[in-house]
C-alpha positions as CSV (number, residue, x, y, z in Angstrom):
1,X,116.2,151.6,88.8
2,X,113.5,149.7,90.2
3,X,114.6,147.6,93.5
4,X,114.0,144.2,94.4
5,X,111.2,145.3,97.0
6,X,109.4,147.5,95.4
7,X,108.8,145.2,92.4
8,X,107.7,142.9,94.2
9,X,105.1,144.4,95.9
10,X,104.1,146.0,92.6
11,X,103.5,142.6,91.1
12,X,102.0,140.7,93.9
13,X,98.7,140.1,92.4
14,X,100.3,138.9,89.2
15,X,102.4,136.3,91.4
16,X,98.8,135.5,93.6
17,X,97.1,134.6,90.6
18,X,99.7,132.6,89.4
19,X,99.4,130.8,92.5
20,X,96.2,130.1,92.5
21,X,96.5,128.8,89.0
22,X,99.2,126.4,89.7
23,X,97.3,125.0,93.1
24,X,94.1,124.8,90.7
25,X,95.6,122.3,88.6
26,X,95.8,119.7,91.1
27,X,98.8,117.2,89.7
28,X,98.6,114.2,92.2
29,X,101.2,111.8,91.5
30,X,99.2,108.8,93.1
31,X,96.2,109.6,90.8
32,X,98.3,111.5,87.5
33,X,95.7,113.9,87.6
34,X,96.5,117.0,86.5
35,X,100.0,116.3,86.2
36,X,99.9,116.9,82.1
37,X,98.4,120.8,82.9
38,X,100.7,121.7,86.0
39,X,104.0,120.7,83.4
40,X,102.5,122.9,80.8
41,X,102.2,126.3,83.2
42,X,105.4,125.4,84.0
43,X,106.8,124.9,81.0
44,X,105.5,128.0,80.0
45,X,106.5,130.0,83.1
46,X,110.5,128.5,82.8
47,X,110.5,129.9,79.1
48,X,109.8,133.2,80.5
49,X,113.1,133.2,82.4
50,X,114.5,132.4,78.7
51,X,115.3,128.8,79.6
52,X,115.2,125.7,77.2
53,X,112.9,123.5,78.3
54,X,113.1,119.6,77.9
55,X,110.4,117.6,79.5
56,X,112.1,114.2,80.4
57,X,109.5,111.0,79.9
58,X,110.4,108.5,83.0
59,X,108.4,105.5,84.4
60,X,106.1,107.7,86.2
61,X,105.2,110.8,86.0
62,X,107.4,113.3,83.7
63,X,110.4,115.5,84.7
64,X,111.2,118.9,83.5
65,X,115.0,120.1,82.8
66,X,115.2,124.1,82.1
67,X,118.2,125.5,81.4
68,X,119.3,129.0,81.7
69,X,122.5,130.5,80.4
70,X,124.1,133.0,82.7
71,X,127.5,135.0,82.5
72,X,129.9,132.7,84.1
73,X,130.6,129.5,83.4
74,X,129.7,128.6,86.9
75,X,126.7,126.5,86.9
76,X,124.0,126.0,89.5
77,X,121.2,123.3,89.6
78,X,117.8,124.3,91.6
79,X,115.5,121.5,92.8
80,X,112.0,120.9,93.5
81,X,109.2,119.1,92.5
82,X,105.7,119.8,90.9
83,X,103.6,116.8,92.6
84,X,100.8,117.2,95.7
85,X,99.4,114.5,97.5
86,X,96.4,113.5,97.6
87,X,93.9,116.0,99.5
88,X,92.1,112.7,101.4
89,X,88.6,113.7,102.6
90,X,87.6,117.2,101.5
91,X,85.3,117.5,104.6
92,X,88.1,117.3,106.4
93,X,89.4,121.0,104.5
94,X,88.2,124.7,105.5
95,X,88.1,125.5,102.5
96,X,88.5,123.6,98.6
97,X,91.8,121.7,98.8
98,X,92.5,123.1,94.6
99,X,91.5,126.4,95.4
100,X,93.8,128.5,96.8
101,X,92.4,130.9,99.6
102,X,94.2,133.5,101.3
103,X,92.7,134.4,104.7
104,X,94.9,135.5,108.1
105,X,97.9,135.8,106.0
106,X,98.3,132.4,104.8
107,X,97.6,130.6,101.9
108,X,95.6,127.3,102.0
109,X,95.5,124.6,99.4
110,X,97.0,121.6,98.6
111,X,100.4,122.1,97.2
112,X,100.4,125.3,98.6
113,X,103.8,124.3,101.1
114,X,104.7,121.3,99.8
115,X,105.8,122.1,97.2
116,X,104.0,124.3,94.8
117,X,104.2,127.0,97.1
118,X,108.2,126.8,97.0
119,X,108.5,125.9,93.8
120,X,106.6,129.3,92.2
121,X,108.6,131.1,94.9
122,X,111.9,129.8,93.5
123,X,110.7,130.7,89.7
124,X,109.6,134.1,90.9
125,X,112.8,134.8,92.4
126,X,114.8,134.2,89.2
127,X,112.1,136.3,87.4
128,X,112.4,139.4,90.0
129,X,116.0,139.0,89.8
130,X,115.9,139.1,85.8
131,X,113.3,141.9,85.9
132,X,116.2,144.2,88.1
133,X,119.1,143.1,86.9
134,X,118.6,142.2,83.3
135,X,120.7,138.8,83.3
136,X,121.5,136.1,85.2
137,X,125.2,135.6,87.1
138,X,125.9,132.0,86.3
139,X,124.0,129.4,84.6
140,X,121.1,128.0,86.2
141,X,119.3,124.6,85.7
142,X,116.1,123.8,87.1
143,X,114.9,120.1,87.6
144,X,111.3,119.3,88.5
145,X,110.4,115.7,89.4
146,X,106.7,114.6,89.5
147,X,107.4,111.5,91.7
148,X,108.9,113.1,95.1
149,X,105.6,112.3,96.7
150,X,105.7,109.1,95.9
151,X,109.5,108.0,97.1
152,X,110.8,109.9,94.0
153,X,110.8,106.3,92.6
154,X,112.3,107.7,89.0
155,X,114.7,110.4,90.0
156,X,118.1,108.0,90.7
157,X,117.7,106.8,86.9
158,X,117.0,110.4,85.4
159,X,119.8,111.7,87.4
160,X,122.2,108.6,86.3
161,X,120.9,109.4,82.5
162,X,122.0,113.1,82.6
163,X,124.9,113.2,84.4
164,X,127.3,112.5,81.5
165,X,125.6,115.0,79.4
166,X,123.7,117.7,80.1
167,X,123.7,117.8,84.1
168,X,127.6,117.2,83.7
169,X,128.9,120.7,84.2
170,X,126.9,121.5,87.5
171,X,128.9,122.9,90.5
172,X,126.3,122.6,93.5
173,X,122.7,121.4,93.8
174,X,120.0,123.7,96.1
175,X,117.1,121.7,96.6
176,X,113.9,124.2,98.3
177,X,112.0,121.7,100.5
178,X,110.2,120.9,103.5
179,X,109.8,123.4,106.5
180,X,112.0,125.9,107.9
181,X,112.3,126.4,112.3
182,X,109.5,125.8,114.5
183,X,111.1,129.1,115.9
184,X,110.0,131.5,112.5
185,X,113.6,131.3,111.5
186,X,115.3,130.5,108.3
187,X,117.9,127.3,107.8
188,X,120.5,126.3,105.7
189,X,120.5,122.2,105.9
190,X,123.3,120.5,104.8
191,X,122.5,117.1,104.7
192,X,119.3,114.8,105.6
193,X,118.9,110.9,107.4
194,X,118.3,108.5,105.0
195,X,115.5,106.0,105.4
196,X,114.7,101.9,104.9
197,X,111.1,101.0,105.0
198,X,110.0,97.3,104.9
199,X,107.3,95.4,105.8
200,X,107.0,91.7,107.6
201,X,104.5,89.4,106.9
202,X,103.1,87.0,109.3
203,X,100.9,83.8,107.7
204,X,99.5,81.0,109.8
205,X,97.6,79.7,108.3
206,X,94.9,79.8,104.4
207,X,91.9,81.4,106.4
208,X,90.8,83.2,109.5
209,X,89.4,80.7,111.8
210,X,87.7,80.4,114.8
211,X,89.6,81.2,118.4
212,X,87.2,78.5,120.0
213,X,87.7,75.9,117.9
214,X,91.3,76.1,117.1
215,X,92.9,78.4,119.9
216,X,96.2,76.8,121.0
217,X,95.9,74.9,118.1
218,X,96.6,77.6,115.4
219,X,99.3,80.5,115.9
220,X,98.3,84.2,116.0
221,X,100.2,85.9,113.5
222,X,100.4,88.7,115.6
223,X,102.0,87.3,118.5
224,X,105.0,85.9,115.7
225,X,105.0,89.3,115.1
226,X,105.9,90.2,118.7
227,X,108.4,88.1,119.3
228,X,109.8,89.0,116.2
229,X,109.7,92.2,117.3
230,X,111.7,91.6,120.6
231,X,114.2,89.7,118.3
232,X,114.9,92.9,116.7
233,X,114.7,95.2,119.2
234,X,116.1,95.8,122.6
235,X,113.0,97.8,124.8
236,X,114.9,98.4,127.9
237,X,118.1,100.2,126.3
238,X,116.0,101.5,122.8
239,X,118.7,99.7,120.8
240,X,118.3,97.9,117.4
241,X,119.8,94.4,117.5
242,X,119.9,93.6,114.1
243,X,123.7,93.1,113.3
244,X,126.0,95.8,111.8
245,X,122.8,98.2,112.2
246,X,124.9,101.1,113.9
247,X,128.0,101.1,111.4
248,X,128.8,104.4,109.8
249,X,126.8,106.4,112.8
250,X,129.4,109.4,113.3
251,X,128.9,111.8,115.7
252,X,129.0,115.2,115.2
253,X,132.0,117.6,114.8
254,X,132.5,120.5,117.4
255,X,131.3,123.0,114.6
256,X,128.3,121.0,113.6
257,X,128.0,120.9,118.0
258,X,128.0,124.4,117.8
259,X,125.3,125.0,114.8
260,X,123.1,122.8,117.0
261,X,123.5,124.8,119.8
262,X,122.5,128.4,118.5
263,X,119.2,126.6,117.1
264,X,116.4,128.0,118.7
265,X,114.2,125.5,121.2
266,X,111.0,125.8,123.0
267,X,110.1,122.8,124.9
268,X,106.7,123.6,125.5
269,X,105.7,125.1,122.0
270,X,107.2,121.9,120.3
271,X,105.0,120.0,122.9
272,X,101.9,122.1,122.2
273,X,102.2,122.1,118.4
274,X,103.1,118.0,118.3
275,X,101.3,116.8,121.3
276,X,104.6,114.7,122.7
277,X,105.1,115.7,126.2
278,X,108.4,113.7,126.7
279,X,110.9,116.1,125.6
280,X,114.5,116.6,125.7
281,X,115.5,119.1,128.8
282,X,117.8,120.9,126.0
283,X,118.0,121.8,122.4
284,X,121.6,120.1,121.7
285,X,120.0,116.6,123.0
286,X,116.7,117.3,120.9
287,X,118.5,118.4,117.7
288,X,121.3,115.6,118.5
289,X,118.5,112.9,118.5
290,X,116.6,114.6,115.5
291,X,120.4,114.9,113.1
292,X,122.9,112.3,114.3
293,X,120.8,109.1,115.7
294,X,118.8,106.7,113.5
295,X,115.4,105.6,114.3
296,X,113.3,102.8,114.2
297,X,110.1,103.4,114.2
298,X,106.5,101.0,113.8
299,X,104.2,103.0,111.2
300,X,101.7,100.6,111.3
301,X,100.3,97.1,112.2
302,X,97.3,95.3,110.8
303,X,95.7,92.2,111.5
304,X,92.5,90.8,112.8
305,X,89.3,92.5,113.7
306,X,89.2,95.7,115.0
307,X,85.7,97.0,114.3
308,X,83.2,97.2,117.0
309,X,82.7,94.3,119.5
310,X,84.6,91.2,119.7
311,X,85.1,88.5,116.9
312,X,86.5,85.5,118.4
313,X,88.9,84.7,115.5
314,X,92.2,84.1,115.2
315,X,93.7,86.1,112.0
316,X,95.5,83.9,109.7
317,X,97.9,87.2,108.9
318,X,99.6,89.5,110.5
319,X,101.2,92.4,108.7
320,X,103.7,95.1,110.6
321,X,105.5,97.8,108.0
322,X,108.7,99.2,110.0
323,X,110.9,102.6,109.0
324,X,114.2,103.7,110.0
325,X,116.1,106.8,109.2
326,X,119.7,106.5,108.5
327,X,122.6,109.1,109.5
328,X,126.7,109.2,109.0
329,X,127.5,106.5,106.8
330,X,124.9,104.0,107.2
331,X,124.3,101.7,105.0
332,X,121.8,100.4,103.3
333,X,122.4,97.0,101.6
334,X,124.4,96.2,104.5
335,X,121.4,96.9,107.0
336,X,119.3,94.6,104.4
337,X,121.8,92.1,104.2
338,X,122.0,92.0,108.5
339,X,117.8,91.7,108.5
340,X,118.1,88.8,105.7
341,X,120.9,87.2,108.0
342,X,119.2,88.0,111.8
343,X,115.6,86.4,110.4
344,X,117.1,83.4,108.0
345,X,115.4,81.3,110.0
346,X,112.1,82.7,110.4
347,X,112.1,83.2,106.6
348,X,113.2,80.1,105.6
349,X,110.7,77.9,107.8
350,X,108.2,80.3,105.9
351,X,106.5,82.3,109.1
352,X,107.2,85.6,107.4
353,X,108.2,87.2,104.5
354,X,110.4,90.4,104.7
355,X,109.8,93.0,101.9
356,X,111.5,96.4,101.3
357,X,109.5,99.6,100.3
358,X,111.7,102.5,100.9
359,X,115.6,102.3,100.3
360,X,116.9,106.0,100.1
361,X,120.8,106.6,101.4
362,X,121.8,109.2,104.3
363,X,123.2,112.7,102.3
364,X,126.0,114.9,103.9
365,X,127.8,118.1,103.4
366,X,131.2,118.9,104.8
367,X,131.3,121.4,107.1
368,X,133.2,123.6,105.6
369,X,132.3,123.8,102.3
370,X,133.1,127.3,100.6
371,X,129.5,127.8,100.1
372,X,127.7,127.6,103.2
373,X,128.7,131.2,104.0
374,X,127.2,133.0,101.1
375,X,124.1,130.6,100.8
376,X,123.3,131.7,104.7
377,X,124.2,135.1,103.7
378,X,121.4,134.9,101.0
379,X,119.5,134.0,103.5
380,X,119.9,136.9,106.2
381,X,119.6,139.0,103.7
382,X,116.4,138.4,102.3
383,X,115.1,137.2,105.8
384,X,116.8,138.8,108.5
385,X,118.3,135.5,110.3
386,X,119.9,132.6,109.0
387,X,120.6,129.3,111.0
388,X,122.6,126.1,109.8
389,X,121.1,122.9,110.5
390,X,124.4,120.0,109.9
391,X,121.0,117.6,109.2
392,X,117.4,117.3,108.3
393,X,115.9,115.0,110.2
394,X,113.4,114.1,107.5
395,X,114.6,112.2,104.4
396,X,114.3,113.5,100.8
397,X,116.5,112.2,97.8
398,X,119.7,114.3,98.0
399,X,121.7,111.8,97.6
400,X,120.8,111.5,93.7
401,X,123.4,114.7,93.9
402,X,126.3,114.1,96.4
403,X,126.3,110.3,95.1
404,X,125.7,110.1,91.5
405,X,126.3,113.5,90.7
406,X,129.4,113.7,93.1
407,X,128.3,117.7,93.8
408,X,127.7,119.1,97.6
409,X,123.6,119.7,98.0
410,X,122.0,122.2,100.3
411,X,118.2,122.5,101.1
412,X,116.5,125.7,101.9
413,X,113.3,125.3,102.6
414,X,111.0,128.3,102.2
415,X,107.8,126.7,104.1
416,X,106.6,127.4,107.8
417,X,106.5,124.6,110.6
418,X,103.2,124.2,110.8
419,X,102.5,123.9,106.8
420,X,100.1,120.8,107.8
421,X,101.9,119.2,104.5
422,X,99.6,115.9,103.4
423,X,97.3,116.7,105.9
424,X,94.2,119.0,105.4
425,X,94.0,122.5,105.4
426,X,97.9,123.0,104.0
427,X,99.2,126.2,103.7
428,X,102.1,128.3,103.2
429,X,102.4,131.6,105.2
430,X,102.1,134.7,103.3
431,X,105.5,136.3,104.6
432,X,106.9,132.3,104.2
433,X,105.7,132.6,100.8
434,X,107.5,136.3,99.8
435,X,110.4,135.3,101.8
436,X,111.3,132.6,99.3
437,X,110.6,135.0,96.2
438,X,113.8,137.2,98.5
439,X,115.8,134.2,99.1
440,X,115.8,133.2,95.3
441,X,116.7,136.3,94.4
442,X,119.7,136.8,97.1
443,X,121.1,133.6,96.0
444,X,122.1,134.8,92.6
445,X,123.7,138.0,94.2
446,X,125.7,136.0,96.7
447,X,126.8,132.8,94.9
């Protein structure tokens, strides 16, 4: 009988140029190109396991439901998604963003970590695991969004649609995302911080007009901004003011204390691979900050001239787009409802205009669910090591499960730190890549 190993390696070149196929068809969400080919290979590829495959017409781009009977009635959902972003300036790449290259044991392309990359590695998993073993242990459902790149815009009112029907009889949802330790070591996440995006608007006035003819007469925009900003935000103590902000922040238990604490942290490689030279001293105040603390962070600000030289204008709008990431219990029509309520004022005397982008809820596990211990087991066994992270610090839609599916949701991501995801020259390691093809396959054993 041939083992899980050994197949593998026989078929590597089969699973490469699958690959390479899969990268080559682009499917960028923001664009839709490609996004027709990419659901046809993997149509194709899911009806090789023997699934039934229903592709699921949304707002946006399609999703794909396989389904795979197994020999218990037990069912198990996988997650991941089919979409890439968009490769931005292909001068900026080493080599073609759609054409996968292998070179120092990695393999570059867009896609090729996020999420292609973890996606193939979850199919090829199931199809090792079929090859060896003939049949599968429980039933398996696969769904494939083509939005997650773009805020996953569809996936609350495709869940909602299925739940009754055929997503009803699902007992736990694995989603394969994102990146696993800076340290080289495989994680078990078991939830992830939420996130509200919005953006302010500042108008003073119909036009841009001159700072020498109208300074002191006309307002900046940007300087509403600012003391806007000091409205909302306490510098000296790095506290948000807005009221009711901090409700439903929990901190963590003494087992999730614990998990943090056997997490591997380097101080100066995190500094070296991020550039942030203000670190924690310790991991359990790093990973503490990173899993139980909400953020509020200033992605951008635009206004005014900022080419070369001066411009002596004074900009009749001022724009600031603001993100926070949510943990515990937070809420997020409560935090909306606090903004509306703090800045009622400002809005109604029309200086600015508030407008949300990004609503997606905080996700959580218990602790003790009954499956964390075989899912980590999965793990070390394919991998050698296995770590539990209580949160991810990024946000992904998980709640779609826990909430409207009322089922607990893990992520495993199969992707190395330093993937470079939406940034040129992404890539997937080729041990990160192998290691997921394990991990798929261990799952099925263990669960």
């Amino acid at each position: 009988m041939v083992s899980r190993d050994s197949f593998i390696e026989n078929n590597k070149s089969e699973f490469e140029s699958l690959f390479k196929k899969l990268i080559g068809l682009k499917g960028v969400s923001a664009t839709g190109e490609g996004i027709n080919e990419t659901i046809t290979l993997l149509q194709e590829k899911l009806k090789d396991l023997g699934a039934h495959v229903e592709v699921i017409q949304t707002a946006g781009s399609p999703t794909i439901l396989a389904e795979i009977d197994g020999q218990s009635d037990r069912t198990v959902l996988f997650y991941g998604h089919y979409d890439v972003m968009t490769p931005g300036i292909n001068a900026d790449w080493d080599t073609d963003p759609f054409t996968l290259t292998k070179k120092n044991h990695r393999f570059y392309g867009r896609g090729a970590g996020d999420n292609k990359g973890q996606l193939l590695a979850q199919i090829l998993g199931l199809y090792v695991y079929k090859q060896v073993n003939g049949s599968f242990p429980f039933n398996i459902k696969f769904l494939i969004e083509g939005e997650e790149e773009q805020g996953s815009k569809n996936l609350p009112f495709t869940v909602k649609e299925l739940a009754d029907n055929k997503l009803k009889d699902v007992d736990l949802a694995i989603v394969v995302d994102g990146s696993f330790n800076q340290s080289g070591e495989h994680v078990l996440r078991l939830g992830n911080r939420g996130a509200l995006g919005f953006q302010i608007t500042a108008k003073t006035g119909t036009q841009d007009n001159h700072s020498g003819n109208l300074g002191n007469i006309m307002k900046n925009p940007v300087l509403v901004l600012m003391e806007l900003l000091q409205k909302i935000y306490d510098f000296e103590n790095d506290k948000v003011l807005i009221p009711n902000f901090y409700d439903g922040v929990e901190d963590p238990s003494q087992t999730e204390i614990d998990w943090m604490k056997q997490l591997p942290y380097d101080r100066e490689s995190i500094s070296k691979q991020t550039g942030v030279k203000d670190l924690p001293e310790t991991g359990l105040e790093y990973y503490q900050k990173l899993m139980f603390r909400p953020t509020f962070n200033i992605s951008g600000i635009k206004a005014g001239y900022t080419a070369k030289g001066m411009k002596s204008i004074i900009p009749h709008t001022a724009i600031m787009k603001v993100e926070t990431r949510l943990v515990g219990k937070q809420d997020i029509q409560e935090i909306q409802i606090g903004i509306n309520n703090f800045l009622q004022d400002e809005i109604n005397n029309g200086d600015i205009k508030v407008h949300y982008l990004v609503q997606v809820p905080p996700c959580k596990t218990a602790s003790d669910d009954k499956n964390i211990k075989p899912l980590v087991d999965a793990i070390k066994e394919a991998t050698g090591s296995g770590l539990i992270e209580p949160t991810m610090p990024g946000t992904v839609p998980n709640y779609v499960w826990s909430d409207i599916l009322k089922v607990p949701v893990f992520t495993i991501p199969y992707a190395n730190f330093d993937q470079r995801n939406h940034a040129p020259n992404e890539n997937i390691t080729e041990k990160a890549f192998y290691d997921g093809i394990k991990i798929s396959y261990e799952l099925l054993k263990k669960l």
